[in-house]
C-alpha positions in Angstrom: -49.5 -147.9 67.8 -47.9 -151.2 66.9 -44.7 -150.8 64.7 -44.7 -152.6 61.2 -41.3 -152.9 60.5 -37.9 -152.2 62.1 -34.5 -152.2 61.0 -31.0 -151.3 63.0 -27.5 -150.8 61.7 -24.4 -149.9 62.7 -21.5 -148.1 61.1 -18.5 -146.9 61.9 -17.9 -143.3 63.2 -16.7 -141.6 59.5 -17.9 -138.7 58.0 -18.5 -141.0 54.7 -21.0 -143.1 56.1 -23.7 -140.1 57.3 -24.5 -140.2 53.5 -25.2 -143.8 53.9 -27.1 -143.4 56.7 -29.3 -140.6 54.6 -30.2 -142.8 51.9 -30.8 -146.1 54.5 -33.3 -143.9 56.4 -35.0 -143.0 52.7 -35.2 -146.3 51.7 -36.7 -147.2 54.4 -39.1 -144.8 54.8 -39.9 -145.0 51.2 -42.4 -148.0 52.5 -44.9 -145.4 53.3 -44.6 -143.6 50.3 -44.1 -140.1 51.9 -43.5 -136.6 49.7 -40.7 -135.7 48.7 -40.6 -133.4 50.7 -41.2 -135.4 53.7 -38.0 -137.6 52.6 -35.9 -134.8 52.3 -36.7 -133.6 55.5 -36.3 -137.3 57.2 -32.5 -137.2 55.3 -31.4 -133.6 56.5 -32.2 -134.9 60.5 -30.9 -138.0 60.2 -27.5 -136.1 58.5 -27.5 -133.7 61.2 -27.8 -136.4 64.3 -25.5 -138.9 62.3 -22.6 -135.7 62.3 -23.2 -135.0 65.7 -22.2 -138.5 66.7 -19.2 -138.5 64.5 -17.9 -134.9 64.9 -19.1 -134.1 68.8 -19.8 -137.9 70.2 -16.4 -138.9 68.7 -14.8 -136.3 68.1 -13.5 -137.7 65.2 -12.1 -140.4 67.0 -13.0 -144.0 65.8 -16.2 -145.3 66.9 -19.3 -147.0 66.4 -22.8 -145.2 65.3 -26.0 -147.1 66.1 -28.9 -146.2 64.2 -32.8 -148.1 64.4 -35.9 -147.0 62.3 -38.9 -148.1 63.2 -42.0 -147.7 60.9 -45.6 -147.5 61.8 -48.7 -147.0 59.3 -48.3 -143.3 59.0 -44.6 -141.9 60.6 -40.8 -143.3 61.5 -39.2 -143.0 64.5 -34.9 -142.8 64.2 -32.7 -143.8 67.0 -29.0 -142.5 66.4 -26.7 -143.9 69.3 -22.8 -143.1 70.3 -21.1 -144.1 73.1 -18.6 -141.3 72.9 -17.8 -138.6 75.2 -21.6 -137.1 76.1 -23.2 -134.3 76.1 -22.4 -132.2 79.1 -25.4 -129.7 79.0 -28.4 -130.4 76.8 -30.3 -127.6 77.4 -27.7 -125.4 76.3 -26.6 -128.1 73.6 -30.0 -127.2 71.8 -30.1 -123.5 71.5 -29.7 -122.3 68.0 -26.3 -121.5 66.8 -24.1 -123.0 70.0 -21.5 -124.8 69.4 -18.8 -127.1 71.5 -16.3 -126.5 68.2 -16.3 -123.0 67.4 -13.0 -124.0 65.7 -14.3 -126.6 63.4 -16.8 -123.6 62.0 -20.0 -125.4 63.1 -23.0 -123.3 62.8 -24.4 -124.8 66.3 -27.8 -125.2 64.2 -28.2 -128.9 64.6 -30.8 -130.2 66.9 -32.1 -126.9 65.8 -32.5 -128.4 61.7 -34.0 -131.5 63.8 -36.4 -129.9 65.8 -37.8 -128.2 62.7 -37.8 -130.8 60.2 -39.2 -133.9 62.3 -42.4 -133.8 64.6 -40.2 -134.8 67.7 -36.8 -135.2 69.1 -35.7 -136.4 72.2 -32.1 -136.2 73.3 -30.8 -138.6 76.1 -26.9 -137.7 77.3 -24.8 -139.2 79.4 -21.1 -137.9 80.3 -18.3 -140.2 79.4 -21.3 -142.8 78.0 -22.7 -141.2 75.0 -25.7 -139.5 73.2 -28.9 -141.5 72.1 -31.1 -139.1 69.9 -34.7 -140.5 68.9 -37.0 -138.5 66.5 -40.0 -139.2 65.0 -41.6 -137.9 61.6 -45.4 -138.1 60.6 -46.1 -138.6 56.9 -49.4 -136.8 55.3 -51.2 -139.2 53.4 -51.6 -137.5 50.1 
């Protein structure tokens, strides 16, 4: 399916700008005229991979955060990119409720929240390179 529209930005690597990232995804998406619902859900992944960068990719250090959306006729598809410090073991990365900063009181829930509130997530790590996260949500014609 051909995409028709795309947009990228970049940000620095504060905690302030994942609510900017939030509403750029809704805005964006609000081209398609999903639920509200549907935009929520787009917002909470986007919030959840946008922390990730800043708090694990970063780890709190600065940096930049890349993020692409991509519309086609019925769904988005969001790229958030780091080049921090990697993700050493995916696999165990996405199980519910692990976390790499047990003393930051992280829930270890957030490709978890990703998985379950977009239709697809795909998580690309490299150590010492960085984290590219792409996921994809399908809006329901109403």
């Amino acid at each position: 399916m051909q995409p028709i529209n795309r947009t990228k930005i970049e940000f620095e690597s504060k905690s302030a700008n994942e609510a900017f990232a939030r509403l750029v995804a809704a805005a964006f998406a609000a081209q398609l005229d999903p639920t509200l619902e549907e935009l929520a859900d787009l917002k909470t992944a986007v919030s959840e991979a946008v922390t990730n960068a800043i708090i694990h990719g970063y780890e709190q250090k600065p940096g930049v955060v890349k993020m692409e959306l991509v519309l086609y006729p019925d769904s988005i598809e969001v790229t958030i990119e780091d080049q921090g410090v990697g993700i050493e073991d995916i696999e165990k990365a996405t199980i519910p409720t692990y976390t790499s900063k047990p003393e930051l009181e992280r829930t270890g829930m957030g490709f978890t929240i990703m998985q379950t509130f977009m239709d697809s997530l795909d998580v690309q790590s490299a150590m010492g390179e960085g984290t590219k996260i792409t996921m994809k949500k399908v809006f329901h014609k109403k």
